[in-house]
C-alpha positions as YAML, in Angstrom:
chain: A
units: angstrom
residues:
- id: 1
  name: UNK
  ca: [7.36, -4.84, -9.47]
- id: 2
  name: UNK
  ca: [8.87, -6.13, -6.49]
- id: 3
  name: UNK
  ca: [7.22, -7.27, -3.36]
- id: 4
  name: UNK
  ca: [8.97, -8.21, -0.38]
- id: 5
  name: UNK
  ca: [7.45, -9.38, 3.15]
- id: 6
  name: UNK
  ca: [7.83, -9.11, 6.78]
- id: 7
  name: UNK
  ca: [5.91, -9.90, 9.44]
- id: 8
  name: UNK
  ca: [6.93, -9.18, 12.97]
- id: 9
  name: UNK
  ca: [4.19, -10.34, 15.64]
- id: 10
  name: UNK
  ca: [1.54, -9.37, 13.66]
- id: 11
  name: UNK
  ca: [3.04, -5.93, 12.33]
- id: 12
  name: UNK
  ca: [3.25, -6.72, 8.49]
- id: 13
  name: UNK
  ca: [5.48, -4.70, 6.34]
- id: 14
  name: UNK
  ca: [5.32, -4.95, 2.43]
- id: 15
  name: UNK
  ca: [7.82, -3.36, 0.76]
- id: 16
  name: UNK
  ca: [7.17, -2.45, -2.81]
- id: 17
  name: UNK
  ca: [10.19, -1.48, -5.54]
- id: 18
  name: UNK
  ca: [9.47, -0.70, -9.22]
- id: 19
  name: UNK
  ca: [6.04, 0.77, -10.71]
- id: 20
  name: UNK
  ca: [2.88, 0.28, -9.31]
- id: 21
  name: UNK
  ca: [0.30, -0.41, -12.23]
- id: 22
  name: UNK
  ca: [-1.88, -2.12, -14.38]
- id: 23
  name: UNK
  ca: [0.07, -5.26, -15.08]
- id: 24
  name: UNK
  ca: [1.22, -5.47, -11.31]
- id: 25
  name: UNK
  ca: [-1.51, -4.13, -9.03]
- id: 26
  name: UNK
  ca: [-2.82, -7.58, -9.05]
- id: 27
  name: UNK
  ca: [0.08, -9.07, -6.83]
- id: 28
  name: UNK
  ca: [-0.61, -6.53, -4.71]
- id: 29
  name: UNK
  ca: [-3.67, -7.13, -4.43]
- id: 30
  name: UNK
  ca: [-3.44, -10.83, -3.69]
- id: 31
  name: UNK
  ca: [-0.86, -10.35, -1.41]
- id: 32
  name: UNK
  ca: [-2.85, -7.48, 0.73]
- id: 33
  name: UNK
  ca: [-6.39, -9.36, 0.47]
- id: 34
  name: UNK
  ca: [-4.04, -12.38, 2.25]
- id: 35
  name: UNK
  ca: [-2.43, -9.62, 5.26]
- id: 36
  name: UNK
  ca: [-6.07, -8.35, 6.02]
- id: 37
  name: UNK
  ca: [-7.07, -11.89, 7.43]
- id: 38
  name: UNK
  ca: [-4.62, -11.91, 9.72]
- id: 39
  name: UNK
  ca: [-2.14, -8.88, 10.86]
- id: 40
  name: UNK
  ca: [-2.75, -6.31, 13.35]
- id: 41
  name: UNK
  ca: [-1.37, -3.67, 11.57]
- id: 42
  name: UNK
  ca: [-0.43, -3.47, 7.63]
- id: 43
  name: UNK
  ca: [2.76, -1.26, 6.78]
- id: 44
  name: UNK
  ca: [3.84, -0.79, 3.22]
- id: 45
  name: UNK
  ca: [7.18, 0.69, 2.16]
- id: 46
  name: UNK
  ca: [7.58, 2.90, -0.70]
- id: 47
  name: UNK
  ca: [10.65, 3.19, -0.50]
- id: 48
  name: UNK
  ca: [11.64, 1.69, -3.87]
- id: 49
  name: UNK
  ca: [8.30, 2.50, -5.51]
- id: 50
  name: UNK
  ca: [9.16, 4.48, -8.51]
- id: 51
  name: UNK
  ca: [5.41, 4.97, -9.68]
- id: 52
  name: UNK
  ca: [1.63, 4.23, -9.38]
- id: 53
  name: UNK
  ca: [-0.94, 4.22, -11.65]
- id: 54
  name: UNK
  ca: [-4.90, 4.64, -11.36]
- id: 55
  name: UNK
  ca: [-5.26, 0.40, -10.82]
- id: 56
  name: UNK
  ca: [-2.60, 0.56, -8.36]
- id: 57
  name: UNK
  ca: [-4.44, 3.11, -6.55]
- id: 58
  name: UNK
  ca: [-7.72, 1.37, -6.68]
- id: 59
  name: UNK
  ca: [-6.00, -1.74, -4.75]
- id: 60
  name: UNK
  ca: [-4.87, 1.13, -1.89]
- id: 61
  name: UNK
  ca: [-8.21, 2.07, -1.70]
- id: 62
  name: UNK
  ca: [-9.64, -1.04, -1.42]
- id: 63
  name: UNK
  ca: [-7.09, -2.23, 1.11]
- id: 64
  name: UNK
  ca: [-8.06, 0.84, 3.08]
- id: 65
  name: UNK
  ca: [-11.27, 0.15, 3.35]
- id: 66
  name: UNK
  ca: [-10.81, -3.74, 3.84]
- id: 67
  name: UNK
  ca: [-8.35, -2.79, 6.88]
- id: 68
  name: UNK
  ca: [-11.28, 0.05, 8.01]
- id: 69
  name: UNK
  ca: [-13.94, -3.05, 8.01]
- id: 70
  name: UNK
  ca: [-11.28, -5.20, 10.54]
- id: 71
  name: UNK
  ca: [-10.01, -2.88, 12.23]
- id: 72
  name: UNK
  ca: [-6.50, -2.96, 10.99]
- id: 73
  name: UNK
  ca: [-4.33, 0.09, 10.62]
- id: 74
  name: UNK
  ca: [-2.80, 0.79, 7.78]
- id: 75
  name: UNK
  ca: [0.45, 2.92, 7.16]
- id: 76
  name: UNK
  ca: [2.37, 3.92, 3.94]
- id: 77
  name: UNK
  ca: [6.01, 5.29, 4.54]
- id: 78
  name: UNK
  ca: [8.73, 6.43, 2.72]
- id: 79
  name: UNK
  ca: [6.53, 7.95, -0.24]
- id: 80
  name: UNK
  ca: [8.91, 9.82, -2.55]
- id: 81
  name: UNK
  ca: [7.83, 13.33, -4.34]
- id: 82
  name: UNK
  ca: [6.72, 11.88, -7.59]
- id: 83
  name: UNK
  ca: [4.09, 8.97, -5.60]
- id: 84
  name: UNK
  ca: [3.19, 11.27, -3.22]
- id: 85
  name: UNK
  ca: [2.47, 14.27, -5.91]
- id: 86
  name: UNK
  ca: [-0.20, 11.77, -7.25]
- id: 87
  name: UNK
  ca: [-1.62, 10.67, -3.88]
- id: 88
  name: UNK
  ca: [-2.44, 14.47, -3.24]
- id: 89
  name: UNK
  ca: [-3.68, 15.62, -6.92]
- id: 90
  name: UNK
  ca: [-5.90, 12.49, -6.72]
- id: 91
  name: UNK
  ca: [-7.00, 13.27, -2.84]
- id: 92
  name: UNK
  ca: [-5.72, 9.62, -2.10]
- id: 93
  name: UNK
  ca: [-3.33, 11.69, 0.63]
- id: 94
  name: UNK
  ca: [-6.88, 12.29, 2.51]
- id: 95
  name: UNK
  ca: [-7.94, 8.71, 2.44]
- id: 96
  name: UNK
  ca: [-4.64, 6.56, 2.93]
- id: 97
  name: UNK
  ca: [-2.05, 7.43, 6.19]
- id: 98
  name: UNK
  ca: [1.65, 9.14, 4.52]
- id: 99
  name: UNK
  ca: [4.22, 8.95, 6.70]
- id: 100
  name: UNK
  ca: [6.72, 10.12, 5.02]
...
């Protein structure tokens, strides 16, 4: 997996490309504990994520609520069908903001 940052005054986007698992959820997980400390708002682009697995979703989920305890919004965007088919069989769709 792929992770690519930008940070405009505060607004950090993370883009993600490749799969979204056990041997990778990790960097993602370093990288979001880091953004929680400091942005103002936490965007990540699926754009180029191809898949997630049940680790990669337990780093969402604990991003959420890290982002919940700061107040920090949190946005996912450009979720294709397959990502987004597991975000709503696994009811992540209810906890996590999809934009699209």
């Amino acid at each position: 997996m792929r992770i690519t940052r930008k940070d405009k005054n505060g607004v950090v986007t993370i883009a993600l490309a490749g799969s979204l698992e056990t041997g990778t959820s990790s960097e993602l997980e370093v990288a979001l504990s880091k953004e929680v400390q400091t942005a103002k708002k936490i965007i990540l682009d699926f754009d180029k994520l191809d898949y997630v697995s049940s680790a990669g979703l337990q780093v969402l989920l604990t991003a959420q609520r890290s982002c919940d305890a700061r107040g920090i919004k949190m946005e996912i965007v450009k979720v294709n069908d397959v990502v987004k088919e597991v975000f709503e069989l696994t009811g992540f769709n209810k906890i996590l903001t999809l934009l699209g």
